[in-house]
Each structure stands twice: as structure tokens, then as C-alpha cells.
C-alpha positions as CSV (number, residue, x, y, z in Angstrom):
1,X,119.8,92.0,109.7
2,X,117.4,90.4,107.3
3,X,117.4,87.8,104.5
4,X,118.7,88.3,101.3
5,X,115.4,87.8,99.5
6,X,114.8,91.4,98.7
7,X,113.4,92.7,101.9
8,X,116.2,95.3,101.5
9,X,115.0,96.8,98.1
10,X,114.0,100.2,99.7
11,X,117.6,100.3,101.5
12,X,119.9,99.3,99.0
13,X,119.9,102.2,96.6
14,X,121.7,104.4,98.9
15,X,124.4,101.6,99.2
16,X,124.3,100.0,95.6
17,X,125.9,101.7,92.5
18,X,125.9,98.8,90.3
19,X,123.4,96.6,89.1
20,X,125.4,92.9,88.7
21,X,122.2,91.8,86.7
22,X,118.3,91.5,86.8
23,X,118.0,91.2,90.6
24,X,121.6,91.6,92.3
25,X,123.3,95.2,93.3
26,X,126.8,95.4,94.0
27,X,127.5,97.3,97.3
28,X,129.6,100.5,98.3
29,X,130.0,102.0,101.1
30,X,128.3,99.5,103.2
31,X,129.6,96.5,105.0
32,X,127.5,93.1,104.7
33,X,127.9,89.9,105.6
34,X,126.4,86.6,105.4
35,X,125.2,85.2,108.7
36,X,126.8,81.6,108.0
37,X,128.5,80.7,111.7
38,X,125.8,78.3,113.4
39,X,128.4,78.5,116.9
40,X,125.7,82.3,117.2
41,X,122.8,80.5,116.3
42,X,120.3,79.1,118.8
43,X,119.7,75.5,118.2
44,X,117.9,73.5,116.3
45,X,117.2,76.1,113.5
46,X,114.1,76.1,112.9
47,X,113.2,76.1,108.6
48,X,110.8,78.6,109.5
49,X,111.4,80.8,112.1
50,X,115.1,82.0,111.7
51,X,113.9,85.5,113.3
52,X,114.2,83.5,116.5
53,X,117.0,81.3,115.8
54,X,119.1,83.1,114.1
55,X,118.3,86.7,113.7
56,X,117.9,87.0,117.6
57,X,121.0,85.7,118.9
58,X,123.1,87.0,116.2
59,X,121.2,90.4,117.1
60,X,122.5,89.6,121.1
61,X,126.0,89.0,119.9
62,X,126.3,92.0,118.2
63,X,124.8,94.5,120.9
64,X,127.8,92.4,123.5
65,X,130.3,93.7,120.9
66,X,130.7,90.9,118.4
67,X,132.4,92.1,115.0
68,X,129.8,91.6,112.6
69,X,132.4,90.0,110.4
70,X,132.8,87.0,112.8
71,X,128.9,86.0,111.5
72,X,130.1,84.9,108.3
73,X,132.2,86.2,105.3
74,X,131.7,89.4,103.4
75,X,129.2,89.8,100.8
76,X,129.6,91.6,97.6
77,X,126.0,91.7,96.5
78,X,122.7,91.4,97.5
79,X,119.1,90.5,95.7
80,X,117.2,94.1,94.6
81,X,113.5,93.6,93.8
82,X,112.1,95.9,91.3
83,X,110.4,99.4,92.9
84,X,107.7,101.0,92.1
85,X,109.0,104.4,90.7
86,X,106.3,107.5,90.2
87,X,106.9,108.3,86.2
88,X,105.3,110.9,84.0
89,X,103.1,110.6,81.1
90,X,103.7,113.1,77.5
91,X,100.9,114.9,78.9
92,X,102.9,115.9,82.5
93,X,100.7,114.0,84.3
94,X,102.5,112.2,87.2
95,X,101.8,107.8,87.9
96,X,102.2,106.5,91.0
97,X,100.8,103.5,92.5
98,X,99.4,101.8,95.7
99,X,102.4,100.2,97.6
100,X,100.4,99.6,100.7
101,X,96.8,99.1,102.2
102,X,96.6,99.7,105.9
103,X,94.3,98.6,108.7
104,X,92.4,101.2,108.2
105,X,91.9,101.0,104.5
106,X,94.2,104.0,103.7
107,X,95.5,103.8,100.5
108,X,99.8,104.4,101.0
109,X,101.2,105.5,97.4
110,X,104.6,105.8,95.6
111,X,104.3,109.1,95.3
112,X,106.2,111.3,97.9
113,X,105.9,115.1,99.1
114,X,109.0,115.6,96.9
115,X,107.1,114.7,93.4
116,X,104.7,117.0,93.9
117,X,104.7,121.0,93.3
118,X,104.8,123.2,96.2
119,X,101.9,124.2,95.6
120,X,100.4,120.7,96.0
121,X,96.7,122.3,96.8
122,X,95.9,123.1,93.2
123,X,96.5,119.3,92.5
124,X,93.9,116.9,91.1
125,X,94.7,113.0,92.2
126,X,93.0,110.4,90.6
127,X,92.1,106.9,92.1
128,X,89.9,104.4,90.7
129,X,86.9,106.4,89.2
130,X,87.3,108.7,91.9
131,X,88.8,112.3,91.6
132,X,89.8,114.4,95.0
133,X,91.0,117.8,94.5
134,X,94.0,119.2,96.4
135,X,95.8,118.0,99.7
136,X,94.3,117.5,103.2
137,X,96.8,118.7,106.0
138,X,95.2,115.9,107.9
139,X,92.7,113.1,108.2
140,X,90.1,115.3,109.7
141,X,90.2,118.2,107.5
142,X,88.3,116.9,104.7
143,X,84.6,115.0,104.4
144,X,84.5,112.0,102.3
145,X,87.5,111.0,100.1
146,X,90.7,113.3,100.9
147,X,94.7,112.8,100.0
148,X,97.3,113.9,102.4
149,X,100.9,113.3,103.0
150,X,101.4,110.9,105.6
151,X,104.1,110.2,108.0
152,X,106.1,108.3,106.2
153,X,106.0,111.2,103.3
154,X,104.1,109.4,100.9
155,X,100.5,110.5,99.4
156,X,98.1,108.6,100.8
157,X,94.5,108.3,100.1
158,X,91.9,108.3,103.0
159,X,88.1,107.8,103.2
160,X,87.1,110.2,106.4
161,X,85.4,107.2,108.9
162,X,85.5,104.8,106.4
163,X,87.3,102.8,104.3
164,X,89.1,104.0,101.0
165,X,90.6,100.6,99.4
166,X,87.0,99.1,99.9
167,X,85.3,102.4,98.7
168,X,87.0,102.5,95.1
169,X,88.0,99.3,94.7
170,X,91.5,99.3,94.7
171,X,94.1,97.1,95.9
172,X,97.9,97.1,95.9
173,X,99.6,98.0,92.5
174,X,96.8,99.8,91.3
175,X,97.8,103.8,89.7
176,X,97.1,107.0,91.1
177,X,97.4,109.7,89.0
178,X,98.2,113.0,89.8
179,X,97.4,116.4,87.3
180,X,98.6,119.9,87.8
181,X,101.7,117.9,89.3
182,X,104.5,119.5,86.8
């Protein structure tokens, strides 16, 4: 369950075949509907806290065994936000950027294990004025500024005890570039 304000984006491409215009993607092979019924919804409705209104008991219903289609009618569409796609430059080097900045100042990239080569240690990744100079297997293998791939299969950028995002400077949306990535 979750509003259809985008907060599917990552999901949808596995469903959506056909892009309906700017920010809408028609569905296949997935079953959605809208969660329109208010007889599921705990009342009042809060204007700002539907998790708990809405979502929740909806969320109850459906682990007792309620159809999802008695929520509401089916839906044909939903509203895709623009991703951040890693691209290459003429001279093969690879662009990602910085989708994410956790507690711990790690810097959480576009780029996934699959962009890069296998042999990912002879790559150079560039963030901010910083360079670092292969992969890390993990956040402890490295001094200073080291790149691994993180659970979630992206690059990430670390600062060993400290903090990367505050170190070079970067924020969200910002590129990393990767060389020797071809």
C-alpha cells in the first residue's frame, strides 16, 4: 500500500510497460486499486496521517482475507517520478549520482554492482574533488575515504570514522563518476 504520489517509482518498472505521459505508467501484470471504501477506514481521517487511518486498517483487512478489490476500483495507472539512471559519457566514463545520505554520512549512489566491470578493483571513482581508487570489500578495509558495494547493491561512498557527505561537500543529486568502468 502507499499513495499514488510517486513513492512507487523504484517499483513500477517491473510492472509498467507504457508510459501514459510525463509522470503516469500504465500497468501489466500487476493488480492495483484505489483505496476509496471509508466502511475500512478508521475514523475521522486524519488529513495527515492516513498511515494510521487508512493504510493501517486497510493493511488489517487484508491480512483477515479481504479481496483487495473490495478497497476501491481498479486502477490503470499510477504517477512515476523520474530516476536517477547511471549514463555514460563519449569518453566511457560512467555518471551516477547521490540518491541518499545516511546517518552516518555514507554517500548511497545510483550506481549498482551490475554497472561496474568485474574487475571493479582497477576502478577510479570520483566524488567531489576527491578521487578513491578501487573497491573496499568493507567499511573497515580501507583508511580515509573508501567505495564499497553496500547492502542494498549500490556503490556507496564511506569516510572510515568519519563522515563522507560532510568531508567533500556533497549532498543528494550530486555525480560520481566512475573511470576504468567500460
Amino acid at each position: 500500500m502507499a499513495p499514488d504520489n510517486g513513492v512507487l517509482s523504484y517499483v513500477i518498472p517491473k510492472y509498467g510497460r507504457k508510459r501514459t505521459g510525463t509522470n503516469l505508467r500504465q500497468l501489466e501484470g500487476a493488480e492495483v486499486f484505489a483505496i476509496t471504501e471509508s466502511r475500512f477506514w478508521r475514523s475521522p481521517v486524519s488529513p495527515t496521517f492516513h498511515g494510521r487511518d487508512i493504510f493501517a486498517p486497510v493493511a488489517a483487512h487484508l491480512s483477515l482475507g479481504t479481496p483487495p478489490s473490495a478497497f476501491g476500483e481498479p486502477v490503470k495507472s499510477l504517477v512515476v517520478l523520474p530516476l536517477s539512471r547511471p549514463r555514460r559519457t563519449p569518453d566511457g566514463t560512467l555518471v551516477g549520482n547521490i540518491l541518499h545520505i545516511d546517518n552516518f554520512g555514507n554517500l548511497i549512489t545510483s550506481l549498482k554492482s551490475s554497472d561496474l566491470p568485474a574487475e571493479a578493483g582497477s576502478v577510479t571513482i570520483e566524488v567531489g574533488n576527491e578521487t578513491v581508487c578501487g573497491l573496499s570489500r568493507t567499511y573497515g578495509m580501507a583508511e580515509g575515504l573508501l567505495a564499497l558495494i553496500g547492502s542494498s547493491d549500490h556503490l556507496e561512498i564511506s569516510l572510515k570514522d568519519g563522515n563522507a557527505s560532510a568531508f567533500l561537500g556533497t549532498g543528494v543529486g550530486d555525480e560520481v563518476r566512475i573511470r576504468g568502468a567500460s
